[in-house]
C-alpha positions in Angstrom: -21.6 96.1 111.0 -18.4 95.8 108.7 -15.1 95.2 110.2 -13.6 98.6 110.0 -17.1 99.5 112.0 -16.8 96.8 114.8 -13.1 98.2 115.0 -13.7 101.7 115.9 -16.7 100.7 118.5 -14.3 98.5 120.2 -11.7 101.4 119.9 -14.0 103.9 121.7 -15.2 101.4 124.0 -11.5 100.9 125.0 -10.7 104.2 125.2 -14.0 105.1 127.9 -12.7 101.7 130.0 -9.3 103.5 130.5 -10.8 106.7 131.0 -13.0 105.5 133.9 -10.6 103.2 135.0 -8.2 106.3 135.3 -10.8 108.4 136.9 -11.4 106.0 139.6 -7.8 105.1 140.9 -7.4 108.9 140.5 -10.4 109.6 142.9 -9.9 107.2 145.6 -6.6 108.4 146.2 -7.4 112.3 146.1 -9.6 111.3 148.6 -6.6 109.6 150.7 -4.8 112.6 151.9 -2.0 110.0 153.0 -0.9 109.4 148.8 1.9 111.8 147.6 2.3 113.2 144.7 4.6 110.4 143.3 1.6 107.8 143.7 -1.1 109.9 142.2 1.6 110.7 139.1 1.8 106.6 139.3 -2.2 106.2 138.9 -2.7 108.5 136.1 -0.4 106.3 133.9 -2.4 103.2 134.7 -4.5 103.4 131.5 -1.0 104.2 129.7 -0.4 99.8 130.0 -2.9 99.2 127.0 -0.9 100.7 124.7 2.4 98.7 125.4 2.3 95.7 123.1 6.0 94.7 124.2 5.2 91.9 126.9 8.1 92.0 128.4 8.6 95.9 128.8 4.8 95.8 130.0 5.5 93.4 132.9 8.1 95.3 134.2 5.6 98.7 133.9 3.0 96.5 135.9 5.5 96.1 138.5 6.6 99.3 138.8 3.2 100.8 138.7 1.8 98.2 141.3 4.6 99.2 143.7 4.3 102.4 143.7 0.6 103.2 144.2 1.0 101.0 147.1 4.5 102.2 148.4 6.3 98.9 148.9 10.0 98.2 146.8 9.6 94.3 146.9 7.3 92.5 145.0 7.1 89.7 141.9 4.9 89.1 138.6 3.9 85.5 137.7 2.7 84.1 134.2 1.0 80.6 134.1 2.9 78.1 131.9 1.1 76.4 129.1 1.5 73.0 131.4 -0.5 75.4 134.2 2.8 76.2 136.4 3.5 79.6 137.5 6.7 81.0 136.4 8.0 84.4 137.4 8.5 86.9 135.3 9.5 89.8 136.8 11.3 89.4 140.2 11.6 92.6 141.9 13.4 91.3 145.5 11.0 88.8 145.7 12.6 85.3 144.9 10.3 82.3 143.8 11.2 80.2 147.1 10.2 83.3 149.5 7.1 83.8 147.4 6.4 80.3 146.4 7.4 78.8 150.0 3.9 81.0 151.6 1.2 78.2 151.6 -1.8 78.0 153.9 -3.2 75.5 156.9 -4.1 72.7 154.1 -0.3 73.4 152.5 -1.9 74.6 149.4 0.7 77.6 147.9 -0.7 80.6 148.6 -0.3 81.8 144.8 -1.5 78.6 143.3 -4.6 79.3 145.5 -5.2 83.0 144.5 -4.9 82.0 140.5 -7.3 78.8 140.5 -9.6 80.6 143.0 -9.1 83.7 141.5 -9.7 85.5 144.5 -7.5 88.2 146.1 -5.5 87.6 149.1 -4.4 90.2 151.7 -2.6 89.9 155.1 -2.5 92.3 156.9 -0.2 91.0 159.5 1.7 87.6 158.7 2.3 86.6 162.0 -1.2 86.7 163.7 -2.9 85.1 160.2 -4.2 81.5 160.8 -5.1 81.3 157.2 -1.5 80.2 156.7 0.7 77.5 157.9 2.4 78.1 160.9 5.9 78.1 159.6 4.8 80.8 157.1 3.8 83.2 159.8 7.5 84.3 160.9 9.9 85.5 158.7 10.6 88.9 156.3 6.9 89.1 155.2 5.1 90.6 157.5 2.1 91.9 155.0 1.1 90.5 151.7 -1.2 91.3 148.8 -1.6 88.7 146.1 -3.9 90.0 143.0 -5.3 87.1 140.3 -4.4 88.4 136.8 -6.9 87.4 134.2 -9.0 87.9 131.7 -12.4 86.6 130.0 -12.5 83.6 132.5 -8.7 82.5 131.8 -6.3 82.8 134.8 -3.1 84.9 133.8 -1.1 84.4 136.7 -0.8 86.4 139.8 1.1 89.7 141.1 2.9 89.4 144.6 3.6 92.2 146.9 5.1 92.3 150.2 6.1 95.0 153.1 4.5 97.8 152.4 6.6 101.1 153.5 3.9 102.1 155.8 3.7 99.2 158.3 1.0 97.0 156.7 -1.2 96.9 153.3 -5.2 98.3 153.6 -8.2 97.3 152.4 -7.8 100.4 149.6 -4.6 99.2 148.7 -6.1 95.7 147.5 -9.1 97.9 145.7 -5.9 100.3 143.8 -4.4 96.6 142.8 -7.5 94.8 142.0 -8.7 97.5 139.3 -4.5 98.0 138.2 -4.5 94.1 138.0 -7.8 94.6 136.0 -6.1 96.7 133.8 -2.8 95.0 133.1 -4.9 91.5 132.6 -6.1 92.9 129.0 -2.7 94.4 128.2 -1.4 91.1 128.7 -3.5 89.7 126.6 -3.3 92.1 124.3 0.6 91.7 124.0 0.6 88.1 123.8 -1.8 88.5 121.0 0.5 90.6 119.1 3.7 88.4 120.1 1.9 85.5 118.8 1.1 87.1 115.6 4.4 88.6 115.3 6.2 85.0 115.7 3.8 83.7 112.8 4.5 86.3 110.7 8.1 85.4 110.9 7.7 82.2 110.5 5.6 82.7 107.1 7.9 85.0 106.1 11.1 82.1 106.7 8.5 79.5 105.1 8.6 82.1 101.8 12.1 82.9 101.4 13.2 79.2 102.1 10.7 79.1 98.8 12.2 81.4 96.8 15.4 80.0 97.4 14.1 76.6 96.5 12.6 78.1 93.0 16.0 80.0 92.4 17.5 76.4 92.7 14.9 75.3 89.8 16.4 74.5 85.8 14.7 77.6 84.2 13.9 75.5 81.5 12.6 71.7 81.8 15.2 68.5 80.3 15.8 67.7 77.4 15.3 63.7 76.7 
């Protein structure tokens, strides 16, 4: 099909994802009579992320989002580095040594684990968890979720939340996250794209007026010998 074809498909493919995807964070917590009306308000803007292409202003709506639909205040957003390092990029109460100092029995970090694995990771209660090292197991986390943030096969990074406001995170609370963290993996993506493409047209566009300037600098005429 031409291009202009392909484009509208994939813009009506995108728009049934976020529908559905809307649909089902909005059923599963109807059906929890425990959400308030702040959460469910929360969910319904989750298909809202696609259309940020700001990266920076998106992580910070990720974060917000996340913490709200599962009712915690602390929690961090990591990025993987082009080296493969995780750097955070939005720290919401949750500092890289609190975060980055959780690692488990074989001393693996717990958030290096969850991106290469890219497998979720929820404690329910820290201090009874023998997947973690023993020093790990006391301190001011006493529940965890950590969600893998990817997309087509590529690990993105991770999103860390700890202390839920109701005692200790569920097994609903990791599905909410998973599908959220679903979500905000192609917006990422998305706005990486158009940062990228935004930085080479900038660059082009320095590359043409350092041209023009170079012309304007020309004899308009060639020597005489």
């Amino acid at each position: 099909p031409p291009p202009e074809a392909q484009s509208t498909v994939e813009f009506i493919a995108e728009q049934d994802a976020v529908s559905l995807i809307r649909l089902q964070l909005y059923e599963e917590a109807r059906r929890d009579l425990s959400v308030n009306a702040a959460k469910l308000a929360a969910i319904t803007q989750a298909g809202d992320l696609l259309r940020q292409l700001d990266l920076e202003v998106l992580l910070i709506k990720v974060m917000e989002l996340s913490l709200a639909v599962v009712s915690a205040q602390v929690g961090s957003l990591m990025l993987r580095e082009e080296d493969g390092t995780l750097a955070t990029r939005v720290e919401w109460g949750l500092t890289d040594d609190v975060i980055g100092g959780v690692k488990m029995t074989d001393g693996a970090r717990m958030v290096d684990r969850v991106v290469t694995g890219d497998e979720p990771m929820l404690a329910l209660d820290m201090a009874s968890d023998e997947r973690f090292a023993p020093e790990c197991r006391t301190g001011r986390i006493s529940s965890l979720l950590c969600i893998p943030l990817g997309s087509q096969g590529r690990a993105l990074g991770c999103l860390n939340i700890i202390n839920t406001e109701g005692g200790a995170f569920t097994e609903k609370d990791l599905q909410i996250l998973t599908t959220i963290a679903g979500l905000a993996s192609t917006a990422i993506e998305n706005a990486t794209l158009h940062k990228s493409e935004l930085e080479k047209a900038g660059f082009e566009e320095q590359l043409r007026l350092a041209g023009e300037i170079q012309r304007s600098l020309l004899p308009s005429e060639p020597p005489v010998c």
